[in-house]
N, C-alpha and C positions, 0 to 999 in steps of 0.2 A: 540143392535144398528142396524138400520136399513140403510145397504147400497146402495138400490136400486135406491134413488133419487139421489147420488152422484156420475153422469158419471164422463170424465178423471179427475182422481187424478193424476197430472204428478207428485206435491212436495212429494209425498209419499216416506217415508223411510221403507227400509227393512232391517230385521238386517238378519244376516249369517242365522241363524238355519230358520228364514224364508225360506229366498231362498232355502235353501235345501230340506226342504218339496215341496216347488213349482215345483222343480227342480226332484224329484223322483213323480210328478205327471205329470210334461209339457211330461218328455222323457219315460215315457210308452210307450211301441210300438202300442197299438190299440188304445192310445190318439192322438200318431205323426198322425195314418196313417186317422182316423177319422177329423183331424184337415188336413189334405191334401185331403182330399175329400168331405170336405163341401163346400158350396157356401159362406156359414155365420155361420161363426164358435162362436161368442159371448156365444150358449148355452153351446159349450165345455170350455168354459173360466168361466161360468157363473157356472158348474158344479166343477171345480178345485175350484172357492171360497168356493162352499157349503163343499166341503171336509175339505177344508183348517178351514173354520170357525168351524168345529166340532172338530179340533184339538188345537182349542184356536187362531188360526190365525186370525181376521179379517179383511179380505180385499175384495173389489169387483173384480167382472169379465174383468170389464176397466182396475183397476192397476196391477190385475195377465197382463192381455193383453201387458200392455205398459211395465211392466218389463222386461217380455218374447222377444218384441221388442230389447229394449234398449238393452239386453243383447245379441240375434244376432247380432244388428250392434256392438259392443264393440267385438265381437267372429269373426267379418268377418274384423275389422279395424286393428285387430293386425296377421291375418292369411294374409292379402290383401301385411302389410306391414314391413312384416316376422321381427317382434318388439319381443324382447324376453319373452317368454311367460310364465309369471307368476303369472299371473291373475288365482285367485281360484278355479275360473269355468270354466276355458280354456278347461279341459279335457273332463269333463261331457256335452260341449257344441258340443265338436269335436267330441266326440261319437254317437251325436245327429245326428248331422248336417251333416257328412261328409258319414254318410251311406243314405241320402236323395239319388235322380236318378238327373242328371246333368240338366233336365228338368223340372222344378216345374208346376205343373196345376192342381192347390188346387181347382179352381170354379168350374170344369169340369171332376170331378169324381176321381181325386186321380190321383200319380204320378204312380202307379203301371200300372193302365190301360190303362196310355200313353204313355208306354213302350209301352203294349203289342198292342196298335194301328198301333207302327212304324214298329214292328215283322211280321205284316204282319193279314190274316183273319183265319190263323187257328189256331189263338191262342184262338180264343171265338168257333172255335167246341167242347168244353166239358162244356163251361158256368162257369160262376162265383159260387163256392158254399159260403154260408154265412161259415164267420167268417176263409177263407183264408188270408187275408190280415193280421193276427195277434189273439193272446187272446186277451180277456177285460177283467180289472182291472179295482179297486178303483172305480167302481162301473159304469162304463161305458158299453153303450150298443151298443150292433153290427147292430142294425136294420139300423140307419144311413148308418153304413159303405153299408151294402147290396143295401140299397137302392141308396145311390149314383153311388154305380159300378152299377147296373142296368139301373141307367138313363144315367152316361156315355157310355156303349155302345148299346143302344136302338139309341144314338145320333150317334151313326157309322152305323145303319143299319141295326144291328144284335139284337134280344131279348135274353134273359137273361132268364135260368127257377130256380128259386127263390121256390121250391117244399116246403114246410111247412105244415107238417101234421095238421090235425085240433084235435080238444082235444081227439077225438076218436081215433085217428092212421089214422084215410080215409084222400085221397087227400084233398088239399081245391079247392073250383070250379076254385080260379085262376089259381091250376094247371092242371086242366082237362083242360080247354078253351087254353091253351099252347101246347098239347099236342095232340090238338085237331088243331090247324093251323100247325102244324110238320106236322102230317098227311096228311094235306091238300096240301101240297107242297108249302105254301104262304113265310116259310122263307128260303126256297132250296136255296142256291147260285147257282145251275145249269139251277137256272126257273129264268131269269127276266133279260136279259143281262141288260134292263134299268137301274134295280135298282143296279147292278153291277156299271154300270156307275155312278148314282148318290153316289155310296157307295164313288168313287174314289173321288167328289165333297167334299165331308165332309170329308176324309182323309187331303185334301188339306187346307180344311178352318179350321180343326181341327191343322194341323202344323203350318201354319201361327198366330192362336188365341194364340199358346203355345209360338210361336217366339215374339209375341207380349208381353204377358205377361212375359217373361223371360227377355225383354228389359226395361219392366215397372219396374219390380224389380232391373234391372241394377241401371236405371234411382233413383231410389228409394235410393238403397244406395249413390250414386253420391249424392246426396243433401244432404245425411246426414252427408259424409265425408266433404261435404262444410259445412256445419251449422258448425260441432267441428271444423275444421278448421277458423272458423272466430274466432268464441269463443276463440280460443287460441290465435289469433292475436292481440283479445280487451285485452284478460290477458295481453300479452307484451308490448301493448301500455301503458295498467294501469301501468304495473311497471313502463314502462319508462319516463310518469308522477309522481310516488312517486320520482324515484332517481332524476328529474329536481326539483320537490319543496324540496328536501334535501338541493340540490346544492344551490336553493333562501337563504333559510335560513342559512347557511353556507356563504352566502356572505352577505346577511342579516346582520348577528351580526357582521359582520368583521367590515361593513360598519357603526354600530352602534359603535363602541371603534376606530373606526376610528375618528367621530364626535365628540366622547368625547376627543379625544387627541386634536383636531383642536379646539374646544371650550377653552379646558385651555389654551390653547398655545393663543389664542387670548387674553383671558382675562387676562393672566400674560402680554403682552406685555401692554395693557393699565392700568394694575396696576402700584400706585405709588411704588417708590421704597423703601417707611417705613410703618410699620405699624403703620395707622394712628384710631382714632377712630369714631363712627358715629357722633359725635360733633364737629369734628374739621371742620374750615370751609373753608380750604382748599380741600377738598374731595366734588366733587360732589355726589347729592344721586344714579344719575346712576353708578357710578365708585366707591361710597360703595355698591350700590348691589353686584355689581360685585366679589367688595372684599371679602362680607358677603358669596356670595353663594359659593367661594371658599373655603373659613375659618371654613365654615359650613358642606360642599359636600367630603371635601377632606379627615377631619377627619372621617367623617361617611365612608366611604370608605375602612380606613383602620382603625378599631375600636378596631381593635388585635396590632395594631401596634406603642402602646403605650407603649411596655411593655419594659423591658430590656434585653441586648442581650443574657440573660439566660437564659429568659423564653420563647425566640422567637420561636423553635423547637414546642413547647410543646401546645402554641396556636393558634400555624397555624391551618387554615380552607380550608382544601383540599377540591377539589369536580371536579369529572370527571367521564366519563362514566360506568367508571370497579370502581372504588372508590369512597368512601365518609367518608371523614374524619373530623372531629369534634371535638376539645379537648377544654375545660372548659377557660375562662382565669385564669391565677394562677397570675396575679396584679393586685390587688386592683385600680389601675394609671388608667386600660382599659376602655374608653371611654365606653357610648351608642351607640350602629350599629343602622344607619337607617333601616327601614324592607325592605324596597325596596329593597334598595343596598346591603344590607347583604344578600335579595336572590340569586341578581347574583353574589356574592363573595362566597357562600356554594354551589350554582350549583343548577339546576332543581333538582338532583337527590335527594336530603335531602328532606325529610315530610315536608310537609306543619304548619304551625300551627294547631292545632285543638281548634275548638271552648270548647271541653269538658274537655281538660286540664286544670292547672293551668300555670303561666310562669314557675313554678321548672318543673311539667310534661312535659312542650314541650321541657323542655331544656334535660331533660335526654332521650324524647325521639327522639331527633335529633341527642343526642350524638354518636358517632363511631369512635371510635380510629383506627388508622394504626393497629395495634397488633390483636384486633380484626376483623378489613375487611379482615387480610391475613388468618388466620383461618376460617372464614365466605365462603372467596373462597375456601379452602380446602374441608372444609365441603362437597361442592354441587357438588364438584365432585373429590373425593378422589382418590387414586391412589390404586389400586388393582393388583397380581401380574396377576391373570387368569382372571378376569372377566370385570376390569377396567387398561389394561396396562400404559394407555394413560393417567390416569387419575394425580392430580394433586401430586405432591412430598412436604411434610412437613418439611421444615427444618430450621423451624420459630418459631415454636411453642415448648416452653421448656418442653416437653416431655420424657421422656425413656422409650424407645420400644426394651431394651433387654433381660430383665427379664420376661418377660409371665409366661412362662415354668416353670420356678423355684415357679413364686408366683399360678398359678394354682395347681402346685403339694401342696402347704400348704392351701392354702386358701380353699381346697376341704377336707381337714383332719377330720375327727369324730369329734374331738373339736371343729373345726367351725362350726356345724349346732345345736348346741344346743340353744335352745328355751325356755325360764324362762317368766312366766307370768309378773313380775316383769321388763323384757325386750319389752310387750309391752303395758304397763302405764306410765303416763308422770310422770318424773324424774326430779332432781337436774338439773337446767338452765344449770349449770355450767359445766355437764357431769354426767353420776352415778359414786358412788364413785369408783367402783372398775377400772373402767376408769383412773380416774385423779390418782388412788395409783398408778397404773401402768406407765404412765407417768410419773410419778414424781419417781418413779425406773429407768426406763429406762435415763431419764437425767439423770439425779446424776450420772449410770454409766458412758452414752456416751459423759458426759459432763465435767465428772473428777471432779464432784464438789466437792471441800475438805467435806462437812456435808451432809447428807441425804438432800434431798428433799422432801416440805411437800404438799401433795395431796390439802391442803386447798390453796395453793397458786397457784394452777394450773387452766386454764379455759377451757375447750374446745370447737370449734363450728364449724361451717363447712367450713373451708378453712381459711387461712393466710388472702385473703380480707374482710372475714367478721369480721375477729377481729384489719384490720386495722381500717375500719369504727368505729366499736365499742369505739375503743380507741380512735380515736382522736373526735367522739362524746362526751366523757366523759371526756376528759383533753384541749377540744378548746370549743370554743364559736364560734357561726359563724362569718365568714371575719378572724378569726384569721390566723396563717402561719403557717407552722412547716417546718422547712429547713432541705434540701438533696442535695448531692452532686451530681452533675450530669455529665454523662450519670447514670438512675438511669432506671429500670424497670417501664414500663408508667403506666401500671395500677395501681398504686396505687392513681395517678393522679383520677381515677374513684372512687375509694378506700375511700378516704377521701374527697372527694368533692359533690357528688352525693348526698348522705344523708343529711352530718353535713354541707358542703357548707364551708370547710376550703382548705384554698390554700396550694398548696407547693412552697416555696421560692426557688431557683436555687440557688447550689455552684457550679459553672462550675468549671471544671477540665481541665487542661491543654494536649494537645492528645501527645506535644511533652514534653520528659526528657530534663530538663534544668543541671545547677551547681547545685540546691537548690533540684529539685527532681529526684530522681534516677530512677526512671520508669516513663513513660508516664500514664496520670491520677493520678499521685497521693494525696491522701488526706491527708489534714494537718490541724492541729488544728489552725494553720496561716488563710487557706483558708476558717476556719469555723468562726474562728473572724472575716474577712474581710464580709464575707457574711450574718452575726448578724450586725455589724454595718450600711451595706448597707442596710439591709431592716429596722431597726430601722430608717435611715433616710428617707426613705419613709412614716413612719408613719403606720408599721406593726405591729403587737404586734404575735412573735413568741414562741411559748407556746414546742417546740419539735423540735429531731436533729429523723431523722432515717437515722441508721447506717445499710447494709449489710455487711457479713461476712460468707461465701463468696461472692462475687460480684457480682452483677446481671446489668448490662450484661459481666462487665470486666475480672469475673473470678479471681480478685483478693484475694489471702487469708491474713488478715491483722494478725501480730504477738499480741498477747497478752498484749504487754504494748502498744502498738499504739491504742487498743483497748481501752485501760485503760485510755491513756493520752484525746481519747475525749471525754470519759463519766467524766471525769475531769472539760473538758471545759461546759458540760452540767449541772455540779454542781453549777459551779463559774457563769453561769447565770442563774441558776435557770428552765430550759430545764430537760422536759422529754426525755428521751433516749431510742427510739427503736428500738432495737436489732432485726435482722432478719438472723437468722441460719439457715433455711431451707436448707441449702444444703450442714452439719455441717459430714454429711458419705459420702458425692460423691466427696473425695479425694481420685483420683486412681495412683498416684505416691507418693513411699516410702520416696522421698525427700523432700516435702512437709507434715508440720502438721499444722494439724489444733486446736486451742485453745481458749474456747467458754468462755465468760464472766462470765458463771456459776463454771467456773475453777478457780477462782480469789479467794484467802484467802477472801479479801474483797472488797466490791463496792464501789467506790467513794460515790455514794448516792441509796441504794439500794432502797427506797423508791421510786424512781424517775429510775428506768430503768425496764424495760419489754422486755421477750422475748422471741420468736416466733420459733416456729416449727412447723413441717406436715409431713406427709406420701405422700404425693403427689410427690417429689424431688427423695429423699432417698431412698424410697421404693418404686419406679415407679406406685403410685398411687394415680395419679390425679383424678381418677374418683371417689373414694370414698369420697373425701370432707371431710377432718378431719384436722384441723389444733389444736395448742395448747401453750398458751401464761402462760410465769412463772412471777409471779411478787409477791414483799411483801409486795405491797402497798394492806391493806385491803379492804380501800374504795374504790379503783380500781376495785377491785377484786368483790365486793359486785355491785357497778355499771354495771360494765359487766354483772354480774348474772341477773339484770333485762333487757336487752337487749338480753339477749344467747336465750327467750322464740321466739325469730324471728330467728336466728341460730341454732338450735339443728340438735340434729343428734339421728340416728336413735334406740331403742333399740339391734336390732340383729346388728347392724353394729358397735357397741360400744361394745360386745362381742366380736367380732370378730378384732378389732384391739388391745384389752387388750392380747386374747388369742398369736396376732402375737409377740407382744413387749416383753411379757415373754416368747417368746420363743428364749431366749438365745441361746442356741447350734444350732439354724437353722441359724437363723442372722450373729453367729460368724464364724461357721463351713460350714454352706451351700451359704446362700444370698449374705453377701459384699463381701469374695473373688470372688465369680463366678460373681459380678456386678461392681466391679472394673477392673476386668480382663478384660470384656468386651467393660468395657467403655474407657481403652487404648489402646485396639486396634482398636478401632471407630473412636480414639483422633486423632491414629499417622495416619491411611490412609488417615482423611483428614488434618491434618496438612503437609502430604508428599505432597498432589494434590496440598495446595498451595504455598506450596516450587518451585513445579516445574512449577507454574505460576508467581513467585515471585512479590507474596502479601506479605505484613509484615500482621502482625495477633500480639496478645500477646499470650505466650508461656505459661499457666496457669495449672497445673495437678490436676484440681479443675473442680465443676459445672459439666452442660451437653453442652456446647458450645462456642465456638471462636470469640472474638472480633478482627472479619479483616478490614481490610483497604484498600478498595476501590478506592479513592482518587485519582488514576490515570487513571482514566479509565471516571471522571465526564469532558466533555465539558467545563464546569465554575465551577468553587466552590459556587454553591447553592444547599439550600434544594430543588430548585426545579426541579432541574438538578437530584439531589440522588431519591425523588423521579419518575425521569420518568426512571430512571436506574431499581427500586421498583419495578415499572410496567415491566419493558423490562424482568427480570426475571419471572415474572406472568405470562404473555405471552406465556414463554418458560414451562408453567405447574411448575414453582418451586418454594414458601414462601419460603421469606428469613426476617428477621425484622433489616428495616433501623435504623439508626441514628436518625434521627430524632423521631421515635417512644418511643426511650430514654433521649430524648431532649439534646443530645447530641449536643455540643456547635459547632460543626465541622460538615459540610456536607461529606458522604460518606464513615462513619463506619459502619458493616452491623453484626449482630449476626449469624453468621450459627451453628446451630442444630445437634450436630453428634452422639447421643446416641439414634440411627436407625440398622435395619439389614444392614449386608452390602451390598447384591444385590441394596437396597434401595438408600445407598448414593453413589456407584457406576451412580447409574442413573441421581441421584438428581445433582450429579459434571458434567456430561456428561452435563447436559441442562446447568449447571453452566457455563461451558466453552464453549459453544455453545452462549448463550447470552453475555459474554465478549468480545466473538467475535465479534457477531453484532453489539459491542456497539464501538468495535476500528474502523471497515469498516467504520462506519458513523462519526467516530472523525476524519479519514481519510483524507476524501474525502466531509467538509464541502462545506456549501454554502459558495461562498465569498463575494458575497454582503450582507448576513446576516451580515458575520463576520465583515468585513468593517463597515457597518451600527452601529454595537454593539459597534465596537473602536471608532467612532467617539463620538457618544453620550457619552460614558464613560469620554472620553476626556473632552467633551463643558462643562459634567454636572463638573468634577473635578474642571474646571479650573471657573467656573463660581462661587463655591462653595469656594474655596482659599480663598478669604474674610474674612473668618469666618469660621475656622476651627471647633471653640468649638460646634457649632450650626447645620453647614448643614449634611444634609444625603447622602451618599456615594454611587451610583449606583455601582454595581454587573460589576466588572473588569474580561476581559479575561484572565486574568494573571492564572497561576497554582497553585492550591491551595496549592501545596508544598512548595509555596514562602511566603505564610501569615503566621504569626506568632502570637504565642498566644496573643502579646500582642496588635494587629491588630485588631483581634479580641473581646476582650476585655476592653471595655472602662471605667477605676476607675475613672476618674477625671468627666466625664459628665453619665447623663443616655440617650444619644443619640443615636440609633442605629447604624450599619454601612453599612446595605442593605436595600433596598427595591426593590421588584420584584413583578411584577404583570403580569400573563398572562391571555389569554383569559381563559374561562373556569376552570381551574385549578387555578388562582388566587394565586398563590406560594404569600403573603404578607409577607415579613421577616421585620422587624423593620423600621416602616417608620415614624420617631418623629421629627421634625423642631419643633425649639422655636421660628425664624424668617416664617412667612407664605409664603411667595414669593419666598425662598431660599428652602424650601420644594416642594414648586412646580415644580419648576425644576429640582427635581430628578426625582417628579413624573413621568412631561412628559415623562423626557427621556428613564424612567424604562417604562413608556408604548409604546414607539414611537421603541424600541430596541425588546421588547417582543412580539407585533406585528407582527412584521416583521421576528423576529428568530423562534416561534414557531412554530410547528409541531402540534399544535393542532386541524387546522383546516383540514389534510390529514388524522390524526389518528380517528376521532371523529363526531358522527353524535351528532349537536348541541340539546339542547334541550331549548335555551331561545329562545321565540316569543312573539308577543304582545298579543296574544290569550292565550299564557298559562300566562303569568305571565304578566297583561298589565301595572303594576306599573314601570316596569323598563323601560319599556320603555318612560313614564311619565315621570323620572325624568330624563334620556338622550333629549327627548323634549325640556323640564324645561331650562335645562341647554344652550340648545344652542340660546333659544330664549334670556333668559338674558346674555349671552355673545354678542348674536350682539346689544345690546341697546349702 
């Protein structure tokens, strides 16, 4: 490539190992001193490319030049304003640069001979010989140098003999004819007081040329520390234009939900007061618009918020900066979302549609549960003890992180690296058999079952979620339901929806112990009737109960006939029964047993129950992906097998869990005592930490974690209160997984994680109580006009709502969630919500169902006119809705206010 047509290159980039080369050819000392005594130095710049390009470098003579530039003033801006000095080439430049003479006079023969001008005339009685001023390297030649010092002090007055033998050894004639005016007395200082005199004229005009060009170079940097100085000006101006168009748009969408609360506020005051229809001819057609667009706008709005107050948790549609949360609807009841408005209810931050999906593919790829984002933010920046301190603390995610040690020491044993051709050819869907015999040993032991267990009734595939999909692909239809008691573990919600598109029915569970239950949550074959006949009368067709045992998240262990008594109730209607033991060995107190349905003489409908195990729980091996379902239903079992060809697992890794499961005297003798041991002393540190912050929690010697109770520490009793709590721990570096993540019927129960090192949850409680803190300072020391504002509208919306008890929606009361009562909460006699909550951005929608239209609206309003004005979203939160990203919403806030003023 030919670089000679292409003068200054300023945008040229150079990488390090560039500069470095350029840099061990600029600071040669016979390049410094040749480049200080040229007039026009381009040929020495012009000669560093030729080098530079022989060693693969190509660049011209221009960009070495202006590099070399750039990089003195960058070497004199941070020397000038003693900035600390950690620029790469600081030192190589200071080596350069700081042994220059205080005087520079590069056109006029070199800084050396302007020394010795000042020194006085008998510093040129012995003459210049060549190649004083330094060696030559890298392929540079001294003639220059000679000849410039020549021509500098010829310009003093004095000649210079430059003797240069000729090829023979004899003088050359230029130096006879030198030696020949010596002779002659013509350069004597002692002959020619004139020329003495004139010698003193060019001393003079020679310090002055040098004082001038040492001003020019002043002058030189001065303009350049102006130039970066502006440049940095224009940066801070730039930012201080980004943070003003921040703040527009921040007031921007304030100002946008501001107009929509003033729109419905109008158009409810000119609405009649019955719902009337478009035929009646009492109703103008302006004043049915009016009606229509509200009847129309209001449900698109809240499209989740049809559902019943069981399922409210679980289809909430979060979305906020750090967040994006997404969960299926699980009622069949839930309206179509308009797209518009469903974007600013999911938040900018949720995918867009894509043209290339299907509606299932954008729906699963929009989806993201709570459970997931808190893990997703772990993920990206996990906590480390040495490398990452800072980073973030796990104690959300149901894990055991205290066996390592124990399963590295087996999992490396000689018996595990064996390798059979037959381990890696595709196998039995189902598992290879020696697999499932193993399995089906290992239950039967650890599950006391009165009869062997048989290998053909065993399934295995990678993980508990892929065989809950499996299963309820194979025993539901799609739209079908299968009902769970809830608070339940979310993902199953993903589990069985995703694929087969089957919902789960809510058994909400009551958080406080009554006369009737003896513990908080508990399940009863009463609450599983109650919640079979309710979704029958919605028009469900419920095909499955799944039962956990132990509890996920309550940690409850249920005894043996309570077990028995609901796969009873699962008989009497004809319900599959899903058993989920996965956590049937992580009972680590002696007081507590545990008794798995495979312990049963007999099953109420053995045909009709299935159930679940893994290694992931029990054996602190989530990563290997091995879960495994016992049933005696054939054609269950045969269905399965043709779906296990998308689950399978691996040949060496299906070695290697058979080898673990027979290994009896490890598991009996070595694993569960040393993994129970450790998982009580994990239990009690942190069940002491919240003793002596006096949380209630349940008190469980089961599972790997604690269901606490928050509840005092939430501003209001909402999800979306508990969610900004969610975040407030985030914030502090620590996953914790809310209540709501479990659709837990109650805002502000939180699962924490304690089967960690204990350095780990030592730290993880530190941030714990650090964010509890911050969370009472601000309960504290409330706004009062917020709070004000919130008591009145609670108020207007109650009392305006009294009318009609059965019917209206109940805004979100100050009152202390300690004072609501389950049955408050819980509405049998209607399927009416009893919140509704809408803030900016985050969009918290809890049940927002009117059967009267007008009396729904004024919860609306006031749920927006309260939310508004109490939220903290617009201080915490750089907005992302504008009419340029997403111009439909704004369309339909337009929409809206143009037909409100007709």
């Amino acid at each position: 490539m030919d670089f000679r047509g292409r003068r200054h290159e300023r945008g040229s980039n150079w990488t390090d190992p560039e500069i470095v080369e350029l840099l061990q050819l600029w600071s040669d000392e016979s390049v410094q001193i040749e480049l200080e005594s040229s007039l026009r130095n381009q040929r020495v710049f012009d000669r560093i490319a030729h080098v530079l390009r022989e060693k693969g470098i190509f660049r011209t003579g221009d960009q070495c030049r202006e590099k070399i530039k750039k990089m003195k003033l960058e070497y004199r801006r941070i020397k000038d304003n003693h900035k600390m000095r950690s620029w790469k080439f600081y030192d190589v430049m200071d080596r350069v640069l700081a042994n220059r003479p205080a005087i520079t006079y590069a056109s006029m023969g070199g800084a050396v001979i302007a020394q010795q001008v000042f020194q006085g005339p008998d510093a040129y009685l012995q003459g210049v010989p060549v190649g004083s001023f330094g060696p030559a390297s890298s392929g540079f030649s001294d003639v220059n140098i000679a000849g410039a010092a020549a021509a500098a002090i010829q310009i003093a007055g004095r000649p210079v003999s430059h003797e240069q033998p000729s090829k023979d050894g004899s003088p050359s004639p230029a130096s006879a004819r030198q030696r020949k005016r010596r002779r002659g007395g013509k350069t004597s200082w002692s002959h020619g007081g004139a020329r003495c005199g004139g010698q003193g004229s060019l001393d003079r005009a020679l310090a002055s040329f040098l004082n001038w060009q040492r001003s020019a170079e002043e002058r030189l940097l001065s303009l350049e520390e102006a130039r970066l100085e502006r440049e940095l000006q224009a940066e801070e101006r730039r930012e201080e234009r980004e943070e003003r168009r921040a703040e527009q748009e921040r007031q921007h969408e304030l100002r946008l939900f501001s107009m929509l609360t003033g729109a419905l506020a109008a158009v409810r005051q000119a609405a009649p007061t019955t719902v009337t229809t478009p035929t009646d001819p009492r109703v103008s057609p302006q004043a049915h618009s009016s009606a229509s667009l509200i009847t129309t706008a209001a449900p698109s709005i809240s499209s989740s918020l049809s559902q019943t107050p069981s399922e409210a948790p679980a289809s909430q549609a979060v979305s906020t900066q750090e967040t994006t949360t997404l969960t299926p609807p699980t009622s069949v009841k839930a309206s179509k979302t308009s797209p518009s408005v469903s974007a600013a209810l999911t938040g900018a931050d949720s995918p867009g549609r894509s043209i290339y999906l299907s509606n299932r593919g954008n729906s699963i790829r929009q989806h993201e549960g709570i459970l997931q984002e808190g893990f997703a933010q772990y993920a990206l920046n996990k906590h480390h003890d040495t490398e990452n301190p800072d980073g973030v603390i796990n104690m959300g995610t149901s894990e055991n992180k205290l066996c390592f040690d124990l399963l590295l020491k087996r999992m490396t044993k000689p018996d595990m690296l064996h390798i059979d051709p037959s381990l890696l050819q595709y196998s039995d869907w189902r598992g290879h058999t020696f697999l499932r015999e193993a399995v089906a040993d290992f239950l039967t032991q650890y599950c006391s079952a009165p009869n062997p267990l048989k290998a053909d009734n065993v399934v295995v595939m990678n993980g508990c979620g892929s065989l809950f999909s499996c299963v309820a692909a194979v025993i539901c239809d799609p739209k079908d339901a299968i009902l769970i008691p809830t608070p339940f573990y979310g993902v199953i919600t993903e589990d069985v929806h995703l694929y087969s598109d089957v919902k789960l029915f809510h058994v909400p569970l009551d958080c406080e112990a009554d006369g009737k239950d003896s513990r908080p949550f508990h399940l009863t074959v009463g609450k599983l009737e109650e919640g079979l006949i309710k979704a029958e009368q919605e028009g469900l067709t419920i095909r499955a109960v799944i039962l956990m045992n132990p509890h996920n998240p309550l940690a409850d262990i249920y005894t043996l006939a309570e077990m028995i008594s609901f796969l009873e109730f699962a008989k009497r209607n004809e319900l599959h029964a899903i058993v989920d033991e996965v956590y049937m060995l992580t009972v680590f107190d002696e007081s507590a047993t545990f008794h798995s349905v495979l312990s049963a003489d007999s099953l109420p409908d053995p045909q009709r129950t299935h159930v679940m195990w893994g290694l992931s729980k029990d054996f602190a091996m989530s990563g290997v992906r091995l879960g495994t379902l016992h049933s005696e239903n054939r054609d269950l079992v045969e269905a399965l097998a043709q779906l296990g060809s998308f689950h399978g697992i691996s040949g060496p890794t299906q070695h290697q869990v058979a080898q673990l499961l027979q290994d009896r005297e490890w598991i009996d003798e070595e694993f569960l005592p040393a993994n129970r041991s450790r998982l009580k002393a994990a239990h009690s540190y942190v069940t002491g930490e919240l003793k002596s912050l006096s949380i209630p929690y349940l008190d469980r010697p089961a599972t790997l974690y604690i269901w606490a109770d928050l509840r005092k520490y939430l501003r209001e009793s909402s999800f979306e209160e508990e969610l900004s709590m969610w975040r407030s721990f985030l914030r502090h570096k620590l996953v914790l997984s809310c209540g709501q993540a479990f659709s837990c019927s109650l805002p502000g129960w939180f699962r924490i994680v304690f089967a960690d090192q204990h350095n780990h949850l030592q730290l993880g409680l530190k941030r714990f109580r650090e964010a509890l803190k911050e969370m009472e300072e601000k309960s504290a020391s409330p706004d009062p006009r917020s709070v004000k504002d919130a008591s009145e509208e609670s108020e207007t919306s109650v009392k305006e709502d009294s009318g009609d008890s059965d019917n209206a929606a109940t805004v979100n009361s100050t009152s202390s969630p300690r004072q609501e009562s389950a049955d408050q909460l819980k509405e049998k006699d209607s399927p009416v919500p009893d919140a509704a909550s809408l803030a900016p951005k985050e969009f918290e929608l809890l049940d927002c169902q009117a059967s009267n239209h007008a009396e729904g609206l004024d919860s609306l309003i006031g749920t927006l006119r309260h939310q508004i004005r109490s939220s903290d979203w617009l201080e915490k939160n750089t907005p992302e809705l504008s009419a340029g990203e997403d111009p439909e919403i704004l369309d339909v806030f337009k929409a809206l206010l143009q037909r409100a003023k007709k």
